[in-house]
Structures are given as C-alpha cells and as structure tokens.
C-alpha positions as CSV (number, residue, x, y, z in Angstrom):
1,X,-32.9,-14.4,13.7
2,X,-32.0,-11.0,14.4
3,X,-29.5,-8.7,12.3
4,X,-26.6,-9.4,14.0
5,X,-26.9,-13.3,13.7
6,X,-27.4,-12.8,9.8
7,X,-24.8,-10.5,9.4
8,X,-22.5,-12.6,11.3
9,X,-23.8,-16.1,8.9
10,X,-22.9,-13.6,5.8
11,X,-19.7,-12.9,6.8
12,X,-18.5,-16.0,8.4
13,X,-19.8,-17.6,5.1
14,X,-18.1,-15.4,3.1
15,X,-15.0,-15.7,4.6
16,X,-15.6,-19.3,4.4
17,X,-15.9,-19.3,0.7
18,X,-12.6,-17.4,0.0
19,X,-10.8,-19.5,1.9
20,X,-12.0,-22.2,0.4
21,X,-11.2,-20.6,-3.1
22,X,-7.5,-20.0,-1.7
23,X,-6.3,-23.7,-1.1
24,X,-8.5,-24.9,-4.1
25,X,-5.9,-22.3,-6.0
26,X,-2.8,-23.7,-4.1
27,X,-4.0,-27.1,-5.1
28,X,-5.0,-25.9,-8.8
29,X,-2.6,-22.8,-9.9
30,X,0.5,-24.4,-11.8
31,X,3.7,-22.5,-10.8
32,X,4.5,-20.7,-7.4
33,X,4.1,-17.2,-7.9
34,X,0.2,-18.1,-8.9
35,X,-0.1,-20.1,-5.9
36,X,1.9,-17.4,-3.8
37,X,-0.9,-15.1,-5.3
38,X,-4.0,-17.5,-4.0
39,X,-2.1,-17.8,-0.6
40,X,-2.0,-14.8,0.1
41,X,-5.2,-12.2,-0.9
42,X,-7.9,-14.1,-0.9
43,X,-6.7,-16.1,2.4
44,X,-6.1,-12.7,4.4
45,X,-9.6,-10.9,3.3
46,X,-11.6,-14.6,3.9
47,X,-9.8,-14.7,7.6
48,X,-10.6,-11.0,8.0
49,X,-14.3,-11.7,7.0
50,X,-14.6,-14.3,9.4
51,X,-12.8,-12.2,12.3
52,X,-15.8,-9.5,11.4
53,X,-18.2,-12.3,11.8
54,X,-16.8,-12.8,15.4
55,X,-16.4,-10.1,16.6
56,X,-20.1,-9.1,15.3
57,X,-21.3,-12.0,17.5
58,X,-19.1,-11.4,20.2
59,X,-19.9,-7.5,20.5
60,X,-19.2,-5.6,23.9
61,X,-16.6,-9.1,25.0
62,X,-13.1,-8.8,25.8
63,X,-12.1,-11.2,23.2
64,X,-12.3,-8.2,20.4
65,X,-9.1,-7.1,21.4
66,X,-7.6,-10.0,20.5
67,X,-9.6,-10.7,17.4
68,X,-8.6,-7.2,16.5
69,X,-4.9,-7.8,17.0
70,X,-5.0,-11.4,14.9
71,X,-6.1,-9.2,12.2
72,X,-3.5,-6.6,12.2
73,X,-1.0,-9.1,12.4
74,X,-2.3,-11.3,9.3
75,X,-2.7,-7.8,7.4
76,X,1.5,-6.8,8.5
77,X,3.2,-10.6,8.0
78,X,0.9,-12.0,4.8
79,X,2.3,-9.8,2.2
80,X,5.5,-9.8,3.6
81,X,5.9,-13.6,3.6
82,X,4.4,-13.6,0.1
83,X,6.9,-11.2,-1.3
84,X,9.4,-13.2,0.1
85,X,8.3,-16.6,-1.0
86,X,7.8,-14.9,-4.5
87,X,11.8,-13.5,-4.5
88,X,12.7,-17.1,-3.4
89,X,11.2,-18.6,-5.9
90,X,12.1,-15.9,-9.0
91,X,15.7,-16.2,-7.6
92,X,15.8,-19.8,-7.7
93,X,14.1,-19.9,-11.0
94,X,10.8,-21.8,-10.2
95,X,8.5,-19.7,-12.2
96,X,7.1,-20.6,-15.4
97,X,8.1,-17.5,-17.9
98,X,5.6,-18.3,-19.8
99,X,3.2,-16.7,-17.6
100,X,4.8,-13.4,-17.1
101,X,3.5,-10.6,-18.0
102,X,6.1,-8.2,-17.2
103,X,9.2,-9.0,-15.3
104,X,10.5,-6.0,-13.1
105,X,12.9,-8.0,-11.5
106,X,14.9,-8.9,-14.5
107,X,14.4,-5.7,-16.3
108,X,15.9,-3.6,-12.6
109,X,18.8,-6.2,-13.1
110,X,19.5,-5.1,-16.9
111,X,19.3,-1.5,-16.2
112,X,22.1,-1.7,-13.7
C-alpha cells in the first residue's frame, strides 16, 4: 500500500467511526436538543472525513467537484436545520430543563 491508499483507509475509517458515534447518540441521548447536538457535529465532520477519503483516492477525477460541493452544502444546511430543530423543539417545550445549563432563550424573553 502506498500513502495515499492508507491515508484514504484513515480517513474513510474515521469518518466511519463518527458517524457511527452520531446515530448511536440519536438512539442513546434522552431529550432532543442532545440528540440535535449528536445529529449534527459529529455527523457533518464524519461525512467530511469520508469526502477527504474520496477525493484522496479519486485525485486528478472530475468527480472532486462534486465531492467538493456535497461538502459545502452539508457545512451551509446542517447547522441551519439543527438550529431550527432545536427552536422547534424549545418552543414546543420538548426539552428536559433539567439538563440546561444556561437558557438564553428564556432569559432574551425576560429582558424584553
């Protein structure tokens, strides 16, 4: 194996692992901002891994471009959606208070 196949195994396999870790957390966390949380970070680096893994293997293709743009797309729409999902849910009061730390939302609303 050359350094380019290895590199490519390392980061596919990495990738691999954190997305594994993600929907072991969506399965596992107990309210939905915690899931919202695993949905999200761990599931856009592990994909962004694994598009580095492809696009190491596929160096000098026309297929980059495209591996390149499924990237900047998952970086632009996964934080939105999870920002979203987590107003959603705050607003429709499915989050255990117990587990908040701090609560920005409620203390914006207060301040008013």
């Amino acid at each position: 194996m050359d350094i380019p196949d290895i590199l490519t195994a390392v980061l596919i396999l990495g990738g691999s692992a954190l997305a594994l870790t993600a929907a072991i957390g969506l399965l596992r966390f107990p309210d939905t901002l915690s899931r919202m949380h695993s949905a999200t970070k761990p599931q856009v680096l592990g994909l962004l891994l694994v598009l580095a893994g492809a696009a190491v293997q596929l160096r000098g293709n026309a297929d980059i471009g495209m591996i390149v743009l499924t990237g900047i797309f998952t970086l632009f729409t996964a934080p939105v959606i999870g920002q979203r999902v987590g107003q959603l849910a705050y607003r429709e009061r499915n989050v255990r208070e117990d587990l908040l730390t701090a609560d920005a939302i409620r203390d914006a609303e207060h301040a008013d």
